[in-house]
C-alpha positions as YAML, in Angstrom:
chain: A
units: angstrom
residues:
- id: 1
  name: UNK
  ca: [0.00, 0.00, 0.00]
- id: 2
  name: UNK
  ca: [3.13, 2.34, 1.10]
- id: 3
  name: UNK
  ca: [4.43, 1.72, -2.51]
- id: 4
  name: UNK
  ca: [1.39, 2.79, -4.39]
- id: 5
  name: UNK
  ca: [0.97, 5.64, -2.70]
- id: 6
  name: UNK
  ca: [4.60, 7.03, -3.09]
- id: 7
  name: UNK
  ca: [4.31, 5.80, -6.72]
- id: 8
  name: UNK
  ca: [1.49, 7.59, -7.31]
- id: 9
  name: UNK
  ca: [2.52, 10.68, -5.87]
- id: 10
  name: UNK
  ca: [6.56, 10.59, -7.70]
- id: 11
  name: UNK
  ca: [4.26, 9.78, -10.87]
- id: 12
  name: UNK
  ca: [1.45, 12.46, -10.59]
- id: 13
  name: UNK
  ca: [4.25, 15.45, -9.96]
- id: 14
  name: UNK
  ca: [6.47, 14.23, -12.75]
- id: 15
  name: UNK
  ca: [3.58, 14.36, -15.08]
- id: 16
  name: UNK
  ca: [2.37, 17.59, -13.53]
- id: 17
  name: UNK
  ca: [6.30, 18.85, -13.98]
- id: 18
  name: UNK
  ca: [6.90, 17.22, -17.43]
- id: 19
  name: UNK
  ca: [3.65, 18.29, -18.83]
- id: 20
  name: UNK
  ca: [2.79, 21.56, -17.60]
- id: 21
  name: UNK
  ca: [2.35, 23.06, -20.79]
- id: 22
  name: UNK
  ca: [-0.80, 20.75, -22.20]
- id: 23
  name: UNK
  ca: [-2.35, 20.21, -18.91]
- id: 24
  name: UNK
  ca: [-2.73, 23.93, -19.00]
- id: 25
  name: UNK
  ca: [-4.78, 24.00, -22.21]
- id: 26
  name: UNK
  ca: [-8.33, 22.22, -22.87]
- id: 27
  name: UNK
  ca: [-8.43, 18.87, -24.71]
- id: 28
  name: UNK
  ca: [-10.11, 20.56, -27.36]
- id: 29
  name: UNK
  ca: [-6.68, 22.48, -28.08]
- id: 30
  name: UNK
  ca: [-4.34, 19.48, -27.92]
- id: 31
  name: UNK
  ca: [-3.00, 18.16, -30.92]
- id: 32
  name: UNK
  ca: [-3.54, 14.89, -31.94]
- id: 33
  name: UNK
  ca: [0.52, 14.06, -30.80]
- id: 34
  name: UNK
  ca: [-0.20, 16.05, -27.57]
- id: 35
  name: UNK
  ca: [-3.27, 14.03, -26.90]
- id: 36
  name: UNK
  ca: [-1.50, 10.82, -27.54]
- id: 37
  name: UNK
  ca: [1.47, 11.41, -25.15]
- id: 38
  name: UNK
  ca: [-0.89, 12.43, -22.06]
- id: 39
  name: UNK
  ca: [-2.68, 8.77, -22.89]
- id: 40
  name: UNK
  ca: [0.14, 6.81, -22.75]
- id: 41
  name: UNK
  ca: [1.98, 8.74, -19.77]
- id: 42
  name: UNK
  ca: [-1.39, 8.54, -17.98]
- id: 43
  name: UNK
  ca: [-1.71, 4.68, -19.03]
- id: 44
  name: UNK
  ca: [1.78, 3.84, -18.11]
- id: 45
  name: UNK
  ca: [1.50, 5.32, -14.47]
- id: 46
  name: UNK
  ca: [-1.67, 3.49, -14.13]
- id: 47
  name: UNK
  ca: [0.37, 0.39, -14.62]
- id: 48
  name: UNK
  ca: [2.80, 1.31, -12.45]
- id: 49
  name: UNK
  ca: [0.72, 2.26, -9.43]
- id: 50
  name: UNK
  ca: [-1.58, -1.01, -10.20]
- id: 51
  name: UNK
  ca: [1.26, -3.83, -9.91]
- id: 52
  name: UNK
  ca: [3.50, -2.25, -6.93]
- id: 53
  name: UNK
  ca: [5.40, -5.14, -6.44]
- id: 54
  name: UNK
  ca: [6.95, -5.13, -10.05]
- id: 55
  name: UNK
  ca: [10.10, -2.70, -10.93]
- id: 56
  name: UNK
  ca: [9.56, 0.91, -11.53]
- id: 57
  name: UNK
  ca: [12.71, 1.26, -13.70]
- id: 58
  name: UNK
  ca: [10.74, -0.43, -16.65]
- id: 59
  name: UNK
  ca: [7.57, 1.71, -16.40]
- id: 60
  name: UNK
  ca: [9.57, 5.18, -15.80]
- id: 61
  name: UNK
  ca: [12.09, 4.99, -18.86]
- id: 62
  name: UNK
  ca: [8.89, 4.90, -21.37]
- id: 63
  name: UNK
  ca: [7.46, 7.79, -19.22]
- id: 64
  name: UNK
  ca: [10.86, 10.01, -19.56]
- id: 65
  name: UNK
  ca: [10.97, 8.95, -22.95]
- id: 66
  name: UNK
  ca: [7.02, 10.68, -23.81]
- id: 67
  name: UNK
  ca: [8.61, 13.72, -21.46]
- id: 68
  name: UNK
  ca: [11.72, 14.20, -23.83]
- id: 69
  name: UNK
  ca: [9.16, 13.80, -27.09]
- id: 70
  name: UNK
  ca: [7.11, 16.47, -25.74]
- id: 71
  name: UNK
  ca: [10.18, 18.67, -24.70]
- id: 72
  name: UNK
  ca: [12.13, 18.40, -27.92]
- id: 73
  name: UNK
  ca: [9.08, 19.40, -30.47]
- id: 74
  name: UNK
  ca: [10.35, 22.80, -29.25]
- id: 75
  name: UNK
  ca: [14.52, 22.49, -29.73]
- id: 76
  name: UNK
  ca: [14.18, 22.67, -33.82]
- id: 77
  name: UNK
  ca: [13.24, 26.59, -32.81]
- id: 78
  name: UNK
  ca: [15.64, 27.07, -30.37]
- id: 79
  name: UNK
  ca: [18.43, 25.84, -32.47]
- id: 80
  name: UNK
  ca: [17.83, 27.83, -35.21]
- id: 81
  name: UNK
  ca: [18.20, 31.08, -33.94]
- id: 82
  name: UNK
  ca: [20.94, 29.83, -31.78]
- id: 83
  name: UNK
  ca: [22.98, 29.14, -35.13]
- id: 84
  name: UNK
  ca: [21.91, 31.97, -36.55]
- id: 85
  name: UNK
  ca: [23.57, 33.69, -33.65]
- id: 86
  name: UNK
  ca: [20.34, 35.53, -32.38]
- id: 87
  name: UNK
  ca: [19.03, 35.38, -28.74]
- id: 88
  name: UNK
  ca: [16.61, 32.67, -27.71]
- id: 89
  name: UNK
  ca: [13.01, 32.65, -28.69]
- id: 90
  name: UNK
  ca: [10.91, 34.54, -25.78]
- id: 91
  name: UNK
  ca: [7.37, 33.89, -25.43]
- id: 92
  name: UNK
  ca: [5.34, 37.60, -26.13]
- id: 93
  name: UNK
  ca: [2.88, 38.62, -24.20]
- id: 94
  name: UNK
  ca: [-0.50, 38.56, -26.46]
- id: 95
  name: UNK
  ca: [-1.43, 42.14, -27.70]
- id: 96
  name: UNK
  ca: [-4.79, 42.84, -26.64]
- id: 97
  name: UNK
  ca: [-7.17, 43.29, -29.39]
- id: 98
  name: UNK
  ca: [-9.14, 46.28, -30.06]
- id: 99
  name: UNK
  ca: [-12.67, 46.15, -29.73]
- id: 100
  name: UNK
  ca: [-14.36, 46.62, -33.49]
- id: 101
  name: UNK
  ca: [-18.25, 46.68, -32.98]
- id: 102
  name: UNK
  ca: [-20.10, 44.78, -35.50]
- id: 103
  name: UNK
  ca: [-21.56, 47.18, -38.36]
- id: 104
  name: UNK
  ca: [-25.04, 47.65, -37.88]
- id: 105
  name: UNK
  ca: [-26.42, 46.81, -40.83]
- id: 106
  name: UNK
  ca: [-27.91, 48.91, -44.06]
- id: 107
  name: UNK
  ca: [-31.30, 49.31, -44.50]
- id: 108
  name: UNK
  ca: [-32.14, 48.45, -48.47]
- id: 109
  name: UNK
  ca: [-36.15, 48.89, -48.16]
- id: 110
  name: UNK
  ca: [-37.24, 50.76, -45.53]
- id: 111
  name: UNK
  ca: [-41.72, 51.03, -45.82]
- id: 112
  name: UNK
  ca: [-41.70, 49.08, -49.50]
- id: 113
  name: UNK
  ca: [-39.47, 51.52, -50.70]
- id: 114
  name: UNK
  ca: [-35.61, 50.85, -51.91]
- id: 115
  name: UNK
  ca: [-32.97, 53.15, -50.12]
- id: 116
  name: UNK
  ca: [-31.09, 54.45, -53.28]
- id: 117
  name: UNK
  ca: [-28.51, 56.26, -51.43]
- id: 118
  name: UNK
  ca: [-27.70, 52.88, -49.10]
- id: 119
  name: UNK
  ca: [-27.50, 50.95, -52.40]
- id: 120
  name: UNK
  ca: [-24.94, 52.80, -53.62]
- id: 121
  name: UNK
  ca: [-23.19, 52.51, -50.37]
- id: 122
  name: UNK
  ca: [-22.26, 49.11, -50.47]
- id: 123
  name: UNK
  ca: [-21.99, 49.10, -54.52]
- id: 124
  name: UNK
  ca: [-24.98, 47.17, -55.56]
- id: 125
  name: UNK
  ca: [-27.83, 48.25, -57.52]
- id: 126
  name: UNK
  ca: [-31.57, 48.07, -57.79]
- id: 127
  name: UNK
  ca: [-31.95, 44.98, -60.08]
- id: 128
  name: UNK
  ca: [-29.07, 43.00, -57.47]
- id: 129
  name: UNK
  ca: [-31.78, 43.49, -55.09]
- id: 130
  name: UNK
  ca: [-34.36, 42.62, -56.54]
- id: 131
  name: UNK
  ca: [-32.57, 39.32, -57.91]
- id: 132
  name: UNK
  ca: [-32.10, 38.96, -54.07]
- id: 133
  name: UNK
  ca: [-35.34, 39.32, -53.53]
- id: 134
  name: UNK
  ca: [-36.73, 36.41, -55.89]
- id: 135
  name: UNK
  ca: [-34.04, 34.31, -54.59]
- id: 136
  name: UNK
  ca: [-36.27, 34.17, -50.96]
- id: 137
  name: UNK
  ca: [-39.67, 34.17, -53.23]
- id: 138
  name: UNK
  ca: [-40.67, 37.48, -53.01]
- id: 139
  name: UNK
  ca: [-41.17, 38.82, -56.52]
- id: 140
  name: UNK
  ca: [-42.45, 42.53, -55.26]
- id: 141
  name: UNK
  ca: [-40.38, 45.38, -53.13]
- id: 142
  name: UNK
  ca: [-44.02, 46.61, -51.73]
- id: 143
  name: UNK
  ca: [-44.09, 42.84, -49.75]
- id: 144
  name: UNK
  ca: [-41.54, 43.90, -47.56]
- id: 145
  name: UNK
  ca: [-41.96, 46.56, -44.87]
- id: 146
  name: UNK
  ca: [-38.38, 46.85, -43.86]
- id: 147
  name: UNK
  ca: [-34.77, 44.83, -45.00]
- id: 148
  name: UNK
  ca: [-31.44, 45.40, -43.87]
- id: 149
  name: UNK
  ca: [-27.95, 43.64, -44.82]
- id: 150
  name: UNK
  ca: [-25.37, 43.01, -42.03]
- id: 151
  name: UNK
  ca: [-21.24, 43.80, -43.35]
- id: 152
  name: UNK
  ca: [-21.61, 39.96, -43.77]
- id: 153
  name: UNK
  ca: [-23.77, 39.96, -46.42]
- id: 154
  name: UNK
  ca: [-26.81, 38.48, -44.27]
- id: 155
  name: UNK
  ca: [-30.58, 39.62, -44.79]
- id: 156
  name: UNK
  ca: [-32.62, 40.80, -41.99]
- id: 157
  name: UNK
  ca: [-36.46, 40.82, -43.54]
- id: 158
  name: UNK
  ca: [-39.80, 42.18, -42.01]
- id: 159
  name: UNK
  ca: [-42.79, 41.62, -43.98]
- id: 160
  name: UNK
  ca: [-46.21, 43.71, -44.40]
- id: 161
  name: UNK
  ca: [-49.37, 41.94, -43.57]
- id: 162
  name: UNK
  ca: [-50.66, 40.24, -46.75]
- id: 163
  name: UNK
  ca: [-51.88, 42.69, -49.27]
- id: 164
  name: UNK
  ca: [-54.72, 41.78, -50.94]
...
């Protein structure tokens, strides 16, 4: 019982150590390699803690081995600018982004009437909208009470009640 329990705990804070970097993102992020390594590490310390009575030394070199896989993905980098007789790489801190608020979009009919002046905006012209228009099945402009278009190119429609 005394063995599993030290095993587990040498094991756990080696992975914790030796890892580090992928534990800290979600699984969603790893890479398929990344994902691969933290199953086998976490399969061979499962091994190790479940037969205490067998040798460590056998389960521990394939665990150092997944360590120094993980670990020297990041050495091609390193080396490179070392030869090239440049500093080390240093991790930047991300720039913050500015906040762009989403373009409210145009209104193209406002009242069953076209907005010339909002046409000619965003470059398009009467018969584009009207094209548009039959695309959705709606063969008159006097159908809709009010349509907008987003920066995205999406169509925002409010009908009139059903003319007779």
């Amino acid at each position: 019982m005394g063995t599993s329990v030290i095993r587990m705990v040498c094991l756990s804070l080696m992975i914790t150590l030796g890892f580090r970097h992928i534990l800290s993102k979600k699984i969603a992020e790893l890479s398929a390699l990344q994902q691969l390594l933290i199953f086998a590490a976490a399969n061979l310390c499962a091994v190790a803690v479940a037969f205490p009575d067998h040798p460590l030394l056998p389960m521990l070199v394939p665990l150092i081995i997944l360590l120094l896989i993980e670990h020297m993905r990041f050495w091609p980098t390193y080396l490179a600018h070392f030869i090239k007789g440049s500093a080390p790489i240093k991790k930047s801190e991300p720039r913050p982004r500015s906040y762009v608020p989403p373009r409210i979009g145009l209104s193209l009919i406002e009242n069953g009437k076209i907005r010339h002046d909002h046409l000619t905006e965003i470059g398009k012209t009467q018969l584009w909208l009207r094209q548009e228009l039959r695309k959705f099945g709606y063969r008159n402009i006097h159908q809709v009470n009010y349509l907008t278009m987003d920066s995205l190119g999406n169509f925002y429609m409010d009908l009139k009640k059903y003319l007779r």
